[in-house]
C-alpha positions as CSV (number, residue, x, y, z in Angstrom):
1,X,14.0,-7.0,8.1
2,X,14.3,-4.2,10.5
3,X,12.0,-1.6,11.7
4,X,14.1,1.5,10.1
5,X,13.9,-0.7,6.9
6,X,9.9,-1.0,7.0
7,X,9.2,2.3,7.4
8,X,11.4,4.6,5.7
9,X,8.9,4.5,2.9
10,X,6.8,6.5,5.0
11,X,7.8,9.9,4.2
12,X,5.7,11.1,1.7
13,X,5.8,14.3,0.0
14,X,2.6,16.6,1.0
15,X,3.1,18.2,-2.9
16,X,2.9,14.2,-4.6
17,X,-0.3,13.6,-6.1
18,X,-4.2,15.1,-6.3
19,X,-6.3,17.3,-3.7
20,X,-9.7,17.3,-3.8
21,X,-10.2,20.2,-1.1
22,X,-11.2,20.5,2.5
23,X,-10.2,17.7,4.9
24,X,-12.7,15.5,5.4
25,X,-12.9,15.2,9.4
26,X,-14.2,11.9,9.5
27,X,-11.6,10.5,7.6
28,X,-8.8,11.8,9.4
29,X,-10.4,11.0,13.0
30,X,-10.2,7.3,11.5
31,X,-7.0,7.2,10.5
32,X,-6.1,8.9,13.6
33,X,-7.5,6.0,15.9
34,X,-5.8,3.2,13.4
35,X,-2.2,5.0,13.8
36,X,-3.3,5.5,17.8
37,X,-4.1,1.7,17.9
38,X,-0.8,1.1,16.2
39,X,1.3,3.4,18.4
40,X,-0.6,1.4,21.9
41,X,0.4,-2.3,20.0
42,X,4.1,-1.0,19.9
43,X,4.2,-0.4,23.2
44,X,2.7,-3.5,24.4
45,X,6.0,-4.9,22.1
46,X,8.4,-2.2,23.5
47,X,10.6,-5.2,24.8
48,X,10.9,-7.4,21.6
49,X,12.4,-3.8,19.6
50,X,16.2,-1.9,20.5
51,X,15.2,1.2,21.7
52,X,16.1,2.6,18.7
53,X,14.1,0.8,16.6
54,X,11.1,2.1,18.7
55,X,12.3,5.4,18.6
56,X,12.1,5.4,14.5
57,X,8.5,3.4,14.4
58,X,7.2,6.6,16.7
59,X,9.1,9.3,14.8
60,X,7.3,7.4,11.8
61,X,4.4,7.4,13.2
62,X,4.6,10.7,14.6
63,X,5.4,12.4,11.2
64,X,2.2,10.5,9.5
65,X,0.0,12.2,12.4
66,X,1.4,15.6,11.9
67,X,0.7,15.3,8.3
68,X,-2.8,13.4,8.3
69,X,-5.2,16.7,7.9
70,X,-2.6,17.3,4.5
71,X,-2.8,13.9,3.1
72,X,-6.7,13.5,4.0
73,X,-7.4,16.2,1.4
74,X,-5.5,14.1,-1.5
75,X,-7.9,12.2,-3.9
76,X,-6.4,8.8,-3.1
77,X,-5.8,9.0,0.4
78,X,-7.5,5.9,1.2
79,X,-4.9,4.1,-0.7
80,X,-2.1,6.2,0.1
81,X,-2.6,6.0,4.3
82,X,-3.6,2.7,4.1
83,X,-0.5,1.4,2.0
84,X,1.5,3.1,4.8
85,X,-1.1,1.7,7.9
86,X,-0.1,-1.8,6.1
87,X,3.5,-1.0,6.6
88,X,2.9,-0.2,10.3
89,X,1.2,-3.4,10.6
90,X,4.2,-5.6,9.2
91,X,5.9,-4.0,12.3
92,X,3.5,-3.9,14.7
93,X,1.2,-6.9,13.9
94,X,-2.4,-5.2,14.8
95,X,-3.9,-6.5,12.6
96,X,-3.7,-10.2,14.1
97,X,-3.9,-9.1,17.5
98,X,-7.1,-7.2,16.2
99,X,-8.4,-11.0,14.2
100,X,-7.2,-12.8,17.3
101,X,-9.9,-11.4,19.6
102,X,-12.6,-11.2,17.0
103,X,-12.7,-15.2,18.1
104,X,-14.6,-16.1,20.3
């Protein structure tokens, strides 16, 4: 499966589903740092992807971040950001570079 095909799902409309008001800061500064961590593990894999590839896993990831204050206002943003931070991870693996060095 390709990256395109992993992440297309990403889009998601700001109008879909519940707000619950005000953009909790905290949340957003979280998510912020997972897709940040996510971005800096795709470019330590920059090699193993087509240039184009790349280039779609950062629009991708580039159009979550623009919309993250939005979607952190929904009532099931935890779900919704981290169904797509799961998606990242099928691409960019963090989460068992992140369990690798949790041994010790």
């Amino acid at each position: 499966m390709t990256v395109k095909s992993r992440l297309t799902s990403v889009d998601v409309p700001l109008a879909a589903g519940p707000f619950c008001g005000p953009t909790c800061t905290c949340l957003a500064e979280f998510f912020r740092e997972e897709l940040l961590k996510h971005h800096q593990c795709l470019e330590r894999q920059r090699e193993y992807y087509s240039d184009d590839a790349i280039s779609q896993a950062e629009d991708a990831l580039a159009r979550l971040m623009s919309q993250l204050d939005s979607l952190c206002q929904r009532d099931d943003a935890c779900q919704m950001i981290g169904e797509m931070l799961r998606k990242f991870d099928l691409v960019t693996k963090l989460s068992a570079w992140t369990e690798a060095s949790k041994l010790h």
